[in-house]
LUMMAR-582254 format. One line per 3 residues: number of its first residue (from 0); their letters; for each residue z, y, x of C-alpha. Coordinates in steps of 0.5 Angstrom, whole numbers. Example, Ala and Ser with C-alpha at 12.3 -4.5 7.8 and 13.67 -1.06 7.14 Angstrom:
2
0	AS	16/-9/25  14/-2/27
***
This chain:
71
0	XXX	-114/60/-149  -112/53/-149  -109/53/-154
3	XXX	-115/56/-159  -119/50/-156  -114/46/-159
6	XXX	-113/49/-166  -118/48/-174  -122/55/-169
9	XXX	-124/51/-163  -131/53/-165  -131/60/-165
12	XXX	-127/60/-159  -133/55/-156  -138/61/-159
15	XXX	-133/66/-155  -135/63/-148  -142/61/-150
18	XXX	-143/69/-151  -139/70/-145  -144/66/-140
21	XXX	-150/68/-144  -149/75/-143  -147/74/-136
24	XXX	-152/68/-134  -158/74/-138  -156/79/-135
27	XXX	-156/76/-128  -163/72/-130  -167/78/-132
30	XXX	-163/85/-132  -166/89/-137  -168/83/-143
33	XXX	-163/86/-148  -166/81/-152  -163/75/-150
36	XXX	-157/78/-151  -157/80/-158  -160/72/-158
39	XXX	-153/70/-155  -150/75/-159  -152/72/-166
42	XXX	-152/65/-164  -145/66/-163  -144/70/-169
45	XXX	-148/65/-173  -142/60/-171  -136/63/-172
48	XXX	-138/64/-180  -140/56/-180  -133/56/-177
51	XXX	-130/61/-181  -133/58/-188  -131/50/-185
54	XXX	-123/53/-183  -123/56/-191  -126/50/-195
57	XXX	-121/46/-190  -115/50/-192  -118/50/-200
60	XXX	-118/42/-200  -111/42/-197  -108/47/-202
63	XXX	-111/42/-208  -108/36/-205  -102/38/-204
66	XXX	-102/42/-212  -104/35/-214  -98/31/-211
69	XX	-94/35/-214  -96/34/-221
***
């Protein structure tokens, strides 16, 4: 896990962990309020396609410097 905290998905290794004390911490406040675990839930999805959309932009922009060295 170190490693993944470390690397261009740090978010989405952040949203996991969110959502894990979330569905943990929900679970243990209010047992049967499923609605603060799909609030966790969605909130943590929400992050890791933020994550993904900045991960392939990055990737994207790298490609086109590189071919721009190139030529």
């Amino acid at each position: 896990m170190k490693e993944m905290l470390n690397s261009k998905w740090k978010f989405s290794g952040y949203a996991f962990l969110i959502a894990i004390g979330g569905i943990i911490g929900a679970t243990i406040v209010n047992p049967g309020n499923m609605y603060a675990i799909y609030g966790v839930l969605m909130g943590s999805l929400i992050i890791v396609v933020i994550n993904l959309f900045y991960v392939l932009y990055n990737n994207k922009l790298k490609e086109n410097e590189i071919r721009n060295e190139k030529h």
